[in-house]
C-alpha positions, 0 to 999 in steps of 0.5 A: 076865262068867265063869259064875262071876260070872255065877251069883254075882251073879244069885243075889245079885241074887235074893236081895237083891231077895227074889224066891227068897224070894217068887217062886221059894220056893227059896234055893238056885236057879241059873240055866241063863243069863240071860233077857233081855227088851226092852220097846224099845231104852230099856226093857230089863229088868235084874234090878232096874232100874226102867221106866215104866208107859207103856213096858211095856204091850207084850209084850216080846221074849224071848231066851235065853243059855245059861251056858257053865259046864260043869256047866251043864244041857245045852238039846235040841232037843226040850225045851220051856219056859214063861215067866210074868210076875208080880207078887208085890206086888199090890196092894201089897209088903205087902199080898198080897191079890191076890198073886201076879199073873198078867200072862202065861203062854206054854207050849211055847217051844224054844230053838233054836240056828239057827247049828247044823246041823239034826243038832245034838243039843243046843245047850248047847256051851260057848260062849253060845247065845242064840235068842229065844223064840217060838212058844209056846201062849198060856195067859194073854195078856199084860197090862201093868204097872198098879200101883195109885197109892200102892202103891209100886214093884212088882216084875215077875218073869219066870220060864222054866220048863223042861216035863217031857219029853213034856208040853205046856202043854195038859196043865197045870192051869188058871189060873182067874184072874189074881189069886193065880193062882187059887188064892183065897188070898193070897201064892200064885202060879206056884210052886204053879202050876209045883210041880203041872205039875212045872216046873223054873225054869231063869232069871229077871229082873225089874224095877220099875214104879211109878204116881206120884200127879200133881203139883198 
């Protein structure tokens, strides 16, 4: 996929699914490349596709591929990002009252090509570069899809935000609480929480998980 197919259709994606509208609060994001998130061999996450509860109760391994696009913004060595999980449909996609959800929040992530030589100054040459995330400082620990039986499907967003320079996750503002993210009001969550730490949202993926009623 060229970058210019590969920014039309995440943004499409984002759109149609409604998480610039209700996650990013930004219609005009693009993305710096695609996060990828691997709960197993048979469990990735795919912009929209839909895993079992069962299978994502683990945290997930998480990678980074740059977009080769020339305009695209250059990663350095020193930069450092923090990646969320949410959920914007709690306990319902139309009932907000405990929207947004918080389900994981790890600060201080780099993004290393380890193919490069230890000079390198940056690691965004036009080609792809994907290096897994790892090493980060935890805020909030992973936890796990649970969607409320009857409640429908529910849309699990990752969001990779870069860090202003020279600043580490514990300088950010504290999460008080998993639920609207601590904030107490409904429909609020980790755009609020990144506009006051100055994050900048650089790529996204999600997908859905639902908890059926048994069969009698």
């Amino acid at each position: 996929m060229n970058a210019y197919s590969f920014t039309q259709a995440t943004s499409e994606a984002l759109s149609q699914h409604d998480i610039l509208k209700d996650v990013l609060h930004d219609p005009q994001f693009k993305a710096w490349g695609v996060l990828a998130a691997e709960y197993s061999k048979d469990a990735p996450v795919a912009m929209g596709n839909t895993l079992s509860v069962e299978k994502t109760q683990l945290k997930p391994v998480i990678q980074f591929t740059l977009n080769p696009e020339e305009k695209s913004p250059k990663v350095h060595d020193k930069d450092l990002f923090t990646l969320v999980v949410t959920d914007p449909d709690a306990p319902s996609r139309t009932d907000k009252k405990w929207s947004e959800y918080c389900h994981y929040v790890e600060a201080d992530l780099k993004v290393l090509d380890h193919s490069a030589t230890s000079s390198a100054s940056h690691v965004s040459e036009p080609q792809f570069v994907s290096a897994e995330l790892k090493n980060g400082t935890v805020l909030q620990q992973y936890q796990g899809p649970a969607p409320p039986k009857g409640t429908g499907k529910h849309r699990y967003v990752f969001v990779l935000y870069k860090q202003p320079d020279g600043v580490t996750g514990k300088q950010f503002t504290t999460i008080k609480d998993r639920p609207n993210w601590g904030f107490g009001e409904p429909a609020t969550g980790v755009h609020r929480w990144a506009t006051e730490n100055k994050l900048e949202p650089v790529s996204v993926n999600f997908f859905y998980a639902e908890t059926k009623w048994l069969n009698r």
